[in-house]
C-alpha positions in Angstrom: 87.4 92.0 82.4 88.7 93.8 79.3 92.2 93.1 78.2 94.9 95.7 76.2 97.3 93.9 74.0 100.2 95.9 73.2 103.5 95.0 71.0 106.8 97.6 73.0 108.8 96.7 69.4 105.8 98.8 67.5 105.5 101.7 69.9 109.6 102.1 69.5 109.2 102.1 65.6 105.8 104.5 65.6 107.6 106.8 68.1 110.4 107.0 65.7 108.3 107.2 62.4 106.3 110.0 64.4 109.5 112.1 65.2 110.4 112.4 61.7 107.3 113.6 60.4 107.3 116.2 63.1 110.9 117.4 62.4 109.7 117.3 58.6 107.0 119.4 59.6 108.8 121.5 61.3 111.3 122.3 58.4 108.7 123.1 56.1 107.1 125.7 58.7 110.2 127.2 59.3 110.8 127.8 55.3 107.4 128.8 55.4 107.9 131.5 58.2 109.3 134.2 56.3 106.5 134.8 53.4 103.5 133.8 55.3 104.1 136.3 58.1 106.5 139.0 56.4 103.9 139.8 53.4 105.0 142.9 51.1 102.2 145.2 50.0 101.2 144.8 46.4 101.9 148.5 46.3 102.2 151.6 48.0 98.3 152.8 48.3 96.6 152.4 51.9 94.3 149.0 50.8 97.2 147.3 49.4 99.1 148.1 52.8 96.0 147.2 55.1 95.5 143.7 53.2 99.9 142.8 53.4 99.2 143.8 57.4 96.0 141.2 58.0 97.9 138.3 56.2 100.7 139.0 57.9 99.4 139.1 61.0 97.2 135.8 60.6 100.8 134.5 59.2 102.1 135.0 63.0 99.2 133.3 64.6 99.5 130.2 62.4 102.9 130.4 63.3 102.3 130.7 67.0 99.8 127.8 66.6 102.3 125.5 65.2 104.9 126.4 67.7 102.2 124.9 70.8 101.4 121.6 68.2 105.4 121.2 67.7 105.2 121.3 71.6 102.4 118.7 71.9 104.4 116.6 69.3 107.3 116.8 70.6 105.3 115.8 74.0 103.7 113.4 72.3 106.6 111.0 70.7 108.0 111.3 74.0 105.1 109.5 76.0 104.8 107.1 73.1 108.3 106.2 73.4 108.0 105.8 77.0 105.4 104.0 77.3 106.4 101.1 74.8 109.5 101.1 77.2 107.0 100.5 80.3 105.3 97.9 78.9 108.7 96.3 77.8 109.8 96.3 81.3 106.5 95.2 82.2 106.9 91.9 80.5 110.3 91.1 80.8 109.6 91.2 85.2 106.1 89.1 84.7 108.3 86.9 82.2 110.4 86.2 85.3 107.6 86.0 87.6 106.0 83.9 85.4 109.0 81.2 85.2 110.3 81.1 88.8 111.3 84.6 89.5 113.3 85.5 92.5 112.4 88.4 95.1 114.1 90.5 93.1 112.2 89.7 90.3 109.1 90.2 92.7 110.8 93.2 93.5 111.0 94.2 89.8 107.2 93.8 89.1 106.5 95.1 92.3 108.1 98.6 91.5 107.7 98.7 87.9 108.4 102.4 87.1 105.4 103.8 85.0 107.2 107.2 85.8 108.2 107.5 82.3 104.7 107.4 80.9 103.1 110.0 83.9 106.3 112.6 82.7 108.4 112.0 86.4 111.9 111.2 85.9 113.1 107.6 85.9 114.1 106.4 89.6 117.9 107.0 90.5 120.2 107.1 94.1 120.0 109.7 96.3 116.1 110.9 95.8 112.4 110.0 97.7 110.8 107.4 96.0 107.0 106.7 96.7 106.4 103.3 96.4 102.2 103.6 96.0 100.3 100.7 96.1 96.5 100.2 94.9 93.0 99.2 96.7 91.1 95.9 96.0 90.3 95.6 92.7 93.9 97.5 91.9 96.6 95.7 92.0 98.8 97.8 90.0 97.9 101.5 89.9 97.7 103.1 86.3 99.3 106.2 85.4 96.5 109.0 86.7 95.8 106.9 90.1 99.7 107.6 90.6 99.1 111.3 89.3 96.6 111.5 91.8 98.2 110.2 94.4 101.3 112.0 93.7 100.0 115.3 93.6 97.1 114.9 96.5 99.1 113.0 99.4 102.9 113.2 98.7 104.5 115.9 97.6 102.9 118.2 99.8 105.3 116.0 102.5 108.0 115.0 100.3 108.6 117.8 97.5 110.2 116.0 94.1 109.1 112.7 94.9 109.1 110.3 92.3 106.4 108.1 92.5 106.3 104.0 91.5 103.7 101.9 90.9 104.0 98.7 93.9 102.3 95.4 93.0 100.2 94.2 95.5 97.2 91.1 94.9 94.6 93.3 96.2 92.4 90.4 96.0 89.4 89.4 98.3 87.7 86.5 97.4 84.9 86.1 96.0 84.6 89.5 95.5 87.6 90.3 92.9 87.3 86.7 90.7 88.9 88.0 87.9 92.1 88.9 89.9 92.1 85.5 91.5 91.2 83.4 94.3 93.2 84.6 97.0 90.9 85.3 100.0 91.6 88.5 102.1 93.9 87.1 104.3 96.6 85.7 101.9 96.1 88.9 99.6 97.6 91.1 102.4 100.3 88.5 103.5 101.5 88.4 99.8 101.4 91.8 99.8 103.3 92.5 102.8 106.7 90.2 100.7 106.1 92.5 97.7 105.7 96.0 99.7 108.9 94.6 102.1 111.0 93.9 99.1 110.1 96.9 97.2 111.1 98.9 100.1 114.5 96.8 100.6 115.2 97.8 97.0 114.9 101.4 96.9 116.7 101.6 99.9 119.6 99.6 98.7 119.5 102.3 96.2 120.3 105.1 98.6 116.5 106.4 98.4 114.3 107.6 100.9 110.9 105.7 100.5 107.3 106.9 101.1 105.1 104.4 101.0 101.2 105.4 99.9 98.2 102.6 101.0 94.9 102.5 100.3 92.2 100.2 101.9 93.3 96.9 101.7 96.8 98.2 101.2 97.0 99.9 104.4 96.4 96.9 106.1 99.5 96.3 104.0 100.9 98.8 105.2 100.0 98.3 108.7 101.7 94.9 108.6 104.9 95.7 107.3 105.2 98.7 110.2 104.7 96.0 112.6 107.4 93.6 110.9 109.6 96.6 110.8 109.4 97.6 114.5 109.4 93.9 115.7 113.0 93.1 113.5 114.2 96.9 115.6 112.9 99.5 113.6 115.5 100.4 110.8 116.1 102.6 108.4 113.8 104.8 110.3 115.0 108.1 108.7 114.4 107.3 105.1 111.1 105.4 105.6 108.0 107.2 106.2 104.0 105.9 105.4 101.1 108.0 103.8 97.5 106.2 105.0 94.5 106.7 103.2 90.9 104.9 103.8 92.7 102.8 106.4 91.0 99.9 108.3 93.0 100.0 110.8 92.8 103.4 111.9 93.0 103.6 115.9 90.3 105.5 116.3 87.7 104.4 113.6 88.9 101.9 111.6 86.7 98.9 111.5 89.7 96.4 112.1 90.2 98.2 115.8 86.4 99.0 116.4 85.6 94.8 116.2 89.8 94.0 117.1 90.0 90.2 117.3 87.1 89.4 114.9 86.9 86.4 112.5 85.1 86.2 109.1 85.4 82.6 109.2 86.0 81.3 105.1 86.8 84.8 103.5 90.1 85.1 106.3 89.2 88.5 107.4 90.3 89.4 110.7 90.1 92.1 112.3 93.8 92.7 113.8 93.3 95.9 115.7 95.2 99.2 114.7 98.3 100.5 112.9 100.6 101.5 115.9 100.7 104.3 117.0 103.6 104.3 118.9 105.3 103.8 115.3 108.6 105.7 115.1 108.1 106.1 111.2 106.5 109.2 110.5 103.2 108.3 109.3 100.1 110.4 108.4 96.6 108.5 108.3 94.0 110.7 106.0 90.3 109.1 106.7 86.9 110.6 105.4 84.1 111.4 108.0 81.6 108.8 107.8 83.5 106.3 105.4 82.5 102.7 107.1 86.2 101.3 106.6 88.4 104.3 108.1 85.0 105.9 110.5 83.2 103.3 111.3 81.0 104.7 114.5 81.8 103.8 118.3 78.8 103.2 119.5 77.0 100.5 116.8 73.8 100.3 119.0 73.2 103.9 116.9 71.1 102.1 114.0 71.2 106.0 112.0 75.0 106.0 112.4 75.8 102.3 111.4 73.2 102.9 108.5 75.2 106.0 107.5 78.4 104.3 107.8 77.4 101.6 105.4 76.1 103.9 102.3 79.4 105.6 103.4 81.8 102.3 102.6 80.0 103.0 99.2 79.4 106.9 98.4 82.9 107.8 100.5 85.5 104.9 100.2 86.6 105.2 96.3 87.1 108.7 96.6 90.5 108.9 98.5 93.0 108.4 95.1 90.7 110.6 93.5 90.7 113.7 96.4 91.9 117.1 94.9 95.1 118.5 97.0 93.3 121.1 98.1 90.6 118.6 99.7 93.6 116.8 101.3 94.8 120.1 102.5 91.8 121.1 104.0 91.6 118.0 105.9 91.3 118.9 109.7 94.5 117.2 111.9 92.9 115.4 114.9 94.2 116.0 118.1 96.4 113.0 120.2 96.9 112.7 123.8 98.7 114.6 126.2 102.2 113.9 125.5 102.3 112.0 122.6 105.5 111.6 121.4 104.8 109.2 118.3 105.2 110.2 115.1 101.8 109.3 113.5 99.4 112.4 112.1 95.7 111.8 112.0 93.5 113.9 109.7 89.9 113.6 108.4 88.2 115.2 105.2 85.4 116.3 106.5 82.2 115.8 104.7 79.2 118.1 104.0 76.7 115.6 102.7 75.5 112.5 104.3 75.4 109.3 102.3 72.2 108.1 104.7 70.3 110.9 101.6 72.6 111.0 99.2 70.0 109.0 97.2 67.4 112.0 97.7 70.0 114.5 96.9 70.8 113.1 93.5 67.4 113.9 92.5 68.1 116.6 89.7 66.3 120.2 91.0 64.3 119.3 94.0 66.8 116.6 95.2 69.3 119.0 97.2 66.3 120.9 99.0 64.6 118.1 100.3 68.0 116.6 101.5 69.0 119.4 103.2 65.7 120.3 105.3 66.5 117.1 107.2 70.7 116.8 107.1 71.3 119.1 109.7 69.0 117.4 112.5 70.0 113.5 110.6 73.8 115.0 111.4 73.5 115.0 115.3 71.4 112.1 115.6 74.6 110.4 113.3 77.1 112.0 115.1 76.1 110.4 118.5 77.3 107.0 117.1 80.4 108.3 117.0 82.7 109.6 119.9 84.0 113.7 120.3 87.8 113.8 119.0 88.8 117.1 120.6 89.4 119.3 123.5 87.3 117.2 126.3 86.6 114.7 124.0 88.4 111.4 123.1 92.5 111.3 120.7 93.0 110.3 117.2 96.1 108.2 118.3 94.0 105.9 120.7 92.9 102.2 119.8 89.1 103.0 120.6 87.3 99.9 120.0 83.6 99.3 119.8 81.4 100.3 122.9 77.6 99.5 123.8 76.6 102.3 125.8 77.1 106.0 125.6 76.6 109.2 127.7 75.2 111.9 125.8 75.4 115.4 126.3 71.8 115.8 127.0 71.9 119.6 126.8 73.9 120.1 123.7 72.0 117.4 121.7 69.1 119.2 122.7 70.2 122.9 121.3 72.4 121.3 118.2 68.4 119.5 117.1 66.6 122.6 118.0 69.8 124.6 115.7 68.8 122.2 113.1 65.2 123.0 112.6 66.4 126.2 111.7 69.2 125.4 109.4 67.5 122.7 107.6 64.5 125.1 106.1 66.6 127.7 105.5 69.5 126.1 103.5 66.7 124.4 101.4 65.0 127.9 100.3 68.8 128.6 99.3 69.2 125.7 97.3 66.1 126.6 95.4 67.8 130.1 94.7 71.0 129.2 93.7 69.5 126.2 91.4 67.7 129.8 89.7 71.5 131.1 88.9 71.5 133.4 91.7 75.4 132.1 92.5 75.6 135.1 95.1 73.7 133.0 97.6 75.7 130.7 98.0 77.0 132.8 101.2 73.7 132.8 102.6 74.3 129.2 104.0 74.5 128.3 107.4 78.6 128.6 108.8 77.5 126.2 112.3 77.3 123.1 113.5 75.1 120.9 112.7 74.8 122.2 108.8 78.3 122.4 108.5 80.4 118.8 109.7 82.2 118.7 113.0 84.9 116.1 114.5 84.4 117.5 118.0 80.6 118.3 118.3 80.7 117.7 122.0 77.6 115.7 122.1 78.9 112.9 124.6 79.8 113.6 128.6 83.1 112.3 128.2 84.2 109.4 130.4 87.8 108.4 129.2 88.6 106.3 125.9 89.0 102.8 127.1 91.1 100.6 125.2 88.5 97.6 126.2 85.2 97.1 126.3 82.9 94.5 127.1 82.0 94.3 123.1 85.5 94.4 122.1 86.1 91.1 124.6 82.8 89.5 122.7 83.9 89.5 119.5 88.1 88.9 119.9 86.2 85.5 121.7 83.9 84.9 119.0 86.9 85.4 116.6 88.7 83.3 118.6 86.4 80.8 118.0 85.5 81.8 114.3 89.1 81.4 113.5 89.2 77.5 113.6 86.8 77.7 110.7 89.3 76.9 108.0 89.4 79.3 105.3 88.4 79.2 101.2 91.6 77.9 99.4 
């Protein structure tokens, strides 16, 4: 792990020394002004009047130049001010974490406003505040993950919001040792006392809060929704809860697919899904085929789980790192009949399996080869999973984990034979776009199975049971698991 030491006291007095050679500079420009870009012909004749009207004009450009490098000066002393003033605040709250702090110490750390260095305005009453916490490995989110997030998830919901960075352990033993030893477990139940009195803060304040997780911090998340609704659900029109990557999705996530689960040691368990019945609005982003937020239905489908796993690696990191229009284009899933909670489900769809994203990063004849087989490797993938659709299963459901399927004999049949078609043909126009023909790009298939699908209809569906005969195997295996003490 790489350190940064940094003295606040220096930054102050560079900022300073930097903002008087600036307005120096700019004084001298400004004297200069005049008979750089107002040059008198040497004399009357058409030469002498040509030459005063080329310097004169490359006087103005200079000039225009220096006016955008005053601008990224002036820009510049500003962030360099700021940030010596985040990383003041920054150790004074671990100074008090460090000797005994109180919540509100916690709370201090927890929320530590690195606004000033990513150009938002410095928290105050009466705005939203998005409290965004990190994944494992993250504890505290750096100014672009915040951009990021920022710009991606939250102010397409909450326009003006001024986002704060929340500390969170995001550790998971033995996985992160240079965060710590805390196993999975204990990282999410410190967690949920930083998140809880972050959010106590803010609203103290008179701010609305948005709170952003990420992986482990939606399980965060998750926890701190249920502790919420169990104490009678306050302050439920000024909190609200952006999802991303979330394990406990209702309808993929791999903490409701295996519900009741133990990983004896690490303190993993799987504790089913974020409510649904949550009356904070809440909006759940998950990528198609990530094996935390997707994990498939049906895990008897070898292809699917297989996918699923390259996924947790090719997919999973990308959520804080999603353009907005990617978030945008996610598709909203549909919920039951009468669902009156106040959740949102959407899923990024996604073009290229991870099962061959090995054989597609294969410079040239990587992307051809890939693609003569994706569209057929899509449908047999897709039948690990269930239809979320019109005749097809609800985003808002706990699904867990099922052994057996029905599948849509029919469809699969004419989706594979589809395939065989697409597959070739896409290839031949990979090879004519990698020539620099960039018109061809059109020629690619617009169907199912080349392009994704959340509702492919390849399963006879036969409701979306909230229990299964897997799901009751492993909560009693967990059951058991969990008097295997865990690491501490």
């Amino acid at each position: 792990m790489e350190y940064l030491v940094t003295a606040p006291e220096l930054l102050a007095t560079t900022a300073a020394d930097v903002g008087e050679i600036g307005s120096a500079i700019t004084d001298a420009n400004a004297s200069a002004a005049g008979p750089t870009a107002g040059l008198v012909a040497a004399a009357k004749d058409e030469v002498s009047e040509a030459i005063a009207k080329l310097f004169g004009e490359y006087g103005q450009q200079y000039q225009a130049v220096l006016t955008k490098a005053a601008a990224f000066h002036d820009d510049f002393t500003r962030a360099l001010a700021a940030a010596g003033n985040a990383y003041a605040q920054a150790e004074a709250s671990t100074a008090a974490l460090l000797t005994g702090g109180t919540p509100s110490a916690l709370n201090a750390l927890g929320t530590l406003g690195t606004s000033a260095v990513t150009g938002f305005a410095n928290p105050s009453a009466q705005q939203v505040v998005a409290l965004i916490m990190g994944g494992t490995w993250n504890p505290l989110p750096d100014p672009v993950y915040l951009g990021n997030v920022n710009l991606a998830y939250i102010l397409p919901h909450f326009p003006g919001a001024n986002p704060l960075a929340q500390l969170t352990p995001e550790q998971l033993w033995p996985v992160t040792p240079q965060l710590g030893n805390e196993t999975f477990g204990t990282s999410v139940a410190q967690g949920v006392s930083l998140l809880d009195a972050g959010i106590k803060a803010q609203l103290a304040l008179g701010n609305k809060v948005v709170v952003f997780g990420y992986s482990q911090s939606a399980t965060i998340a998750t926890d701190e929704i249920r502790n919420l609704m169990a104490a009678g659900s306050p302050n439920t029109g000024d909190l609200s809860f952006v999802l991303a990557g979330n394990p406990n999705n209702p309808d993929g996530g791999l903490f409701e697919r295996f519900n009741g689960f133990d990983i004896p040691f690490l303190n993993v368990h799987f504790n089913g899904a974020t409510p649904p019945n949550s009356p904070y609005p809440t909006s759940i982003y998950t990528i198609q085929y990530d094996g935390i937020g997707d994990a498939p239905q049906y895990p008897l489908n070898v292809v699917s789980d297989l996918n699923a796993f390259l996924g947790y690696f090719v997919l999973h990191s990308n959520y804080p790192f999603l353009t907005p229009d990617q978030v945008a284009g996610a598709v909203q899933l549909a919920t039951s009949p009468g669902y009156t909670g106040n959740t949102q489900y959407y899923m990024v769809m996604t073009q290229n399996l991870p099962l061959i994203q090995f054989i597609r990063d294969i410079p040239y004849a990587g992307p051809p080869i890939a693609d003569i087989f994706q569209p057929d490797l899509r449908v047999l993938v897709d039948l690990g999973y269930g239809d979320i659709g019109p005749g097809g299963g609800y985003a808002n459901l706990p699904t867990p984990a099922s052994l057996l399927s029905v599948p849509n004999v029919g469809r699969v049949a004419v989706d594979l034979a589809e395939g065989a078609v697409q597959g070739p043909w896409s290839a031949v126009v990979d090879i004519v776009v990698e020539s620099g023909y960039t018109p061809a790009t059109s020629w690619y298939p617009d169907a199912y199975p080349y392009l994704p699908s959340p509702d492919p209809h390849l399963h006879i569906y036969l409701g979306q049971p909230s229990v299964t005969g897997l799901s009751r195997l492993t909560s009693g295996l967990g059951s058991i698991l969990d008097l295997i003490p865990a690491f501490s």
